[in-house]
N, C-alpha and C positions, 0 to 999 in steps of 0.2 A: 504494500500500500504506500502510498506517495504520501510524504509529512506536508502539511499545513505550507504554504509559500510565507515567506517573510517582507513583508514590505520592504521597499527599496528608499523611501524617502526618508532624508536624514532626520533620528530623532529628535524629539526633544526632550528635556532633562525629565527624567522621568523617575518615579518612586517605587513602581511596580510595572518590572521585568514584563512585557508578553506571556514570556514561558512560565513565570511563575505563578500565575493564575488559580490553576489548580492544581497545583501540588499539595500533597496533604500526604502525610507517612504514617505507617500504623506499624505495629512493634515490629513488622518484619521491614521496614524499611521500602515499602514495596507502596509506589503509588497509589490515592485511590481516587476515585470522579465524587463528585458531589452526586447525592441520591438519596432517594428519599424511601421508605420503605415500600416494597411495591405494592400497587393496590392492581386484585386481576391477574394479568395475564399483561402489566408495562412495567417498565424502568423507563426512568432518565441517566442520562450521562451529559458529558459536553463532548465532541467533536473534536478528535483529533487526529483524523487525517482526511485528506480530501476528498475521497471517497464517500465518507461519513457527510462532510459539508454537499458533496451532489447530492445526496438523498434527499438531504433536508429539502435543497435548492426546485428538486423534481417535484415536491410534496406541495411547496409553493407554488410551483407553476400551474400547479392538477387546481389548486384552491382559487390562485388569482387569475388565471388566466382561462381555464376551461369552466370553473364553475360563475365566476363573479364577473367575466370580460376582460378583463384586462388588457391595453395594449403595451406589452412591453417589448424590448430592444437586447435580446441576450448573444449571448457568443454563442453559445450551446444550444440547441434543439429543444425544445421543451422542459428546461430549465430556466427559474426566476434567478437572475445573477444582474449584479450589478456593482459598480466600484467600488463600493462600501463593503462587500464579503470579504474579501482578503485582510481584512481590519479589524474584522469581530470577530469574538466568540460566536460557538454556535450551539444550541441547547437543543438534544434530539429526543423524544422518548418513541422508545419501540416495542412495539407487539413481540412479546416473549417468544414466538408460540412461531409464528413466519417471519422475524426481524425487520420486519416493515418496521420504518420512521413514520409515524403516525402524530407526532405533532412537534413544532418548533419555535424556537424564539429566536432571533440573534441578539446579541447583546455589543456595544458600541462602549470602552470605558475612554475614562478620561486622556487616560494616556495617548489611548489608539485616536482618539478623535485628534486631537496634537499631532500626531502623523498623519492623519488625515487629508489633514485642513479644515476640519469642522465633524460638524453632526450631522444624519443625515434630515433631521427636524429643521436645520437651518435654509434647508433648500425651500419649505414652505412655509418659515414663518421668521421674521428675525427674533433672535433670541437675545438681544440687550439687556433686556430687563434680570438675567439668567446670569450677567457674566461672573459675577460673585460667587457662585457656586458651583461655576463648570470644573474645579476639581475634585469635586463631591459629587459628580453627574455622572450617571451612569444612562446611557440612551439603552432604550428596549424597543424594538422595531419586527414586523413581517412575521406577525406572531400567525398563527395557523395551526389550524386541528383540522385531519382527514373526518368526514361526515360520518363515517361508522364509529367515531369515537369521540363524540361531541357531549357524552352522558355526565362529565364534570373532573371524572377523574385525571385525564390526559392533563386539562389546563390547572389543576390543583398539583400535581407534581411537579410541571414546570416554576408554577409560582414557589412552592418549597426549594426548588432548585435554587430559584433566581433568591431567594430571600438568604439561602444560606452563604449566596455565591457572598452576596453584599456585606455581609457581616464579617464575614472572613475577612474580606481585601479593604475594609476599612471604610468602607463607600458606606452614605445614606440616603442618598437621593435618585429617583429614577425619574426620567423624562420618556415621552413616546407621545406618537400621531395615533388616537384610538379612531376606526374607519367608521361609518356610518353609511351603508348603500345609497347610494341617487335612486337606484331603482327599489319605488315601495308600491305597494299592491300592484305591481304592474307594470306602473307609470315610472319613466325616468323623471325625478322630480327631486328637488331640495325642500322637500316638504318636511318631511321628517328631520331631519337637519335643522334645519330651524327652529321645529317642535323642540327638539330636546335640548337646543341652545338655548332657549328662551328661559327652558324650567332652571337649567342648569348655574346659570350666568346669576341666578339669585340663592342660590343655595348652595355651592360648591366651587367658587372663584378664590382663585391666589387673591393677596393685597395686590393691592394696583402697582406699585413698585415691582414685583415681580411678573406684571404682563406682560406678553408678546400679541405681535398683532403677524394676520397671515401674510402672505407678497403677494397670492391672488386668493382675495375673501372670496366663499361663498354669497351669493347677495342675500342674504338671510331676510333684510330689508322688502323684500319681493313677493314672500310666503306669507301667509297667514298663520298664525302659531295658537291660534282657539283649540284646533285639535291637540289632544294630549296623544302622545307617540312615546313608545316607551324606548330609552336606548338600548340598542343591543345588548344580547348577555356580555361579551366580555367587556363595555364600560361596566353596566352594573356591578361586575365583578369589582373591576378597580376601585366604584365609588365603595366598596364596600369595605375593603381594604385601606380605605381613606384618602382615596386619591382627590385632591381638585384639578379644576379647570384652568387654566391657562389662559386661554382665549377665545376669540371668537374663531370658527371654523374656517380651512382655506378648502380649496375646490380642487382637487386633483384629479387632470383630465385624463392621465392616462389609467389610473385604477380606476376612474367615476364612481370616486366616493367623495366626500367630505371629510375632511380630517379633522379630528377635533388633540389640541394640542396640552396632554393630560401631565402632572406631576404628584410623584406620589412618595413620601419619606417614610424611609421605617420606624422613626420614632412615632409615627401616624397610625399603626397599625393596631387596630384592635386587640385587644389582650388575649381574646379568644384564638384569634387568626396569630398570634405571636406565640402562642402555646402550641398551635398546631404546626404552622410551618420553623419555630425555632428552637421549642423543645422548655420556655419559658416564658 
């Protein structure tokens, strides 16, 4: 299997190694992945070779591009790839049983964004309001679960993953574009988008100092918002976890969704949800 590629662009001074990510040694000295105990018939792991990272990539493609439209721009044939993978971690969980990758996250840290040149959040929204805490930022993007395994557990393991990854490496912040379909009962429309920004924008807003605004807004102004639309499950997830809003939504033509631009700290985390995914 072919190891991970190393980014070519010169560092920047950094506090935590690429490689050291996930290292963790147990008495025999022998690595281990972060994981959670399995529920069914999955495990999670992280991705460490590139092989591992095409699955995931094919997994996204089957999600955004065959089921939800999507038009994307890849190198590979029916894989979702784009400039940003070479830079992140990648978080796979898989069907014990066929080792199918059945659902993912990538994960963006501080460091890698620094070799980057950015986040991939900042393509649709500017993040000024953010700069103060971009070393405490952890970006989580191109999250996805295969349709056969959408029952809760798939996205509860990832999150244990992601929660323990964070505590480990020092990090308490996470940022992400949580999607919301243009197309509702049908209709391609910013109907629903709007709906849930309306509720949202009064109950679950960062302080104003920490706002961003998008680089192309959804015209949310456009919609009538009387209808109550409930957000997708994985915001409610998040809002449940404690996540707020950020801002008002941008309009992302080639997924045709609306992006709504979510943060969420683990000192926020529900004591219940802290018990289960950190053991306290």
């Amino acid at each position: 299997m072919k190891e991970l590629p190393t980014p070519t662009i010169d560092l920047s001074p950094a506090s935590i190694p690429r490689g050291s990510l996930h290292q963790r040694t147990n008495a025999t000295n022998t690595p281990s992945v972060a994981s959670l105990p399995e529920r069914g018939q999955i495990s999670v792991s992280w991705a460490r070779h590139l092989d591992e990272v095409r699955a995931a990539q094919k997994l996204r493609y089957s999600i955004f591009v065959d089921e939800m439209g999507a038009r994307i721009n890849s190198p590979i044939a029916e894989h979702d790839i784009d400039s940003f993978d070479d830079y992140c971690e990648h978080l796979i969980v898989r069907d014990q049983v066929s080792n199918e990758v059945v659902g993912t996250y990538r994960v963006l840290t501080p460091v890698q964004a620094k070799r980057m040149g950015g986040n991939y959040t900042e393509t649709e929204f500017d993040l000024t309001g953010l700069h103060d805490i971009q070393d405490r930022m952890v970006e989580l993007g191109r999250s996805c679960v295969h349709p056969n395994y959408r029952q809760g557990s798939v996205i509860l393991a990832l999150w244990g993953a992601l929660a323990e990854f964070m505590v480990r490496n020092q990090l308490d912040i996470m940022i992400g574009c949580a999607s919301i379909p243009m197309l509702h009962n049908g209709v391609v429309s910013g109907q629903a988008a709007a709906s849930i920004w309306s509720q949202l924008k009064e109950t679950h807003m960062v302080p104003p100092d920490q706002q961003v605004k998008p680089r192309l807004a959804l015209p949310v102004e456009q919609f009538t918002t009387l209808q109550h639309i409930e957000p997708p499950a994985l915001i409610r997830g998040y809002l449940k976890l404690g996540a707020k809003v950020l801002g008002a939504p941008a309009w992302d033509p080639d997924f045709n969704t609306a992006d709504l631009p979510m943060l969420m700290r683990i000192c926020d985390l529900p004591s219940r949800y802290r018990k289960h995914f950190l053991g306290h």
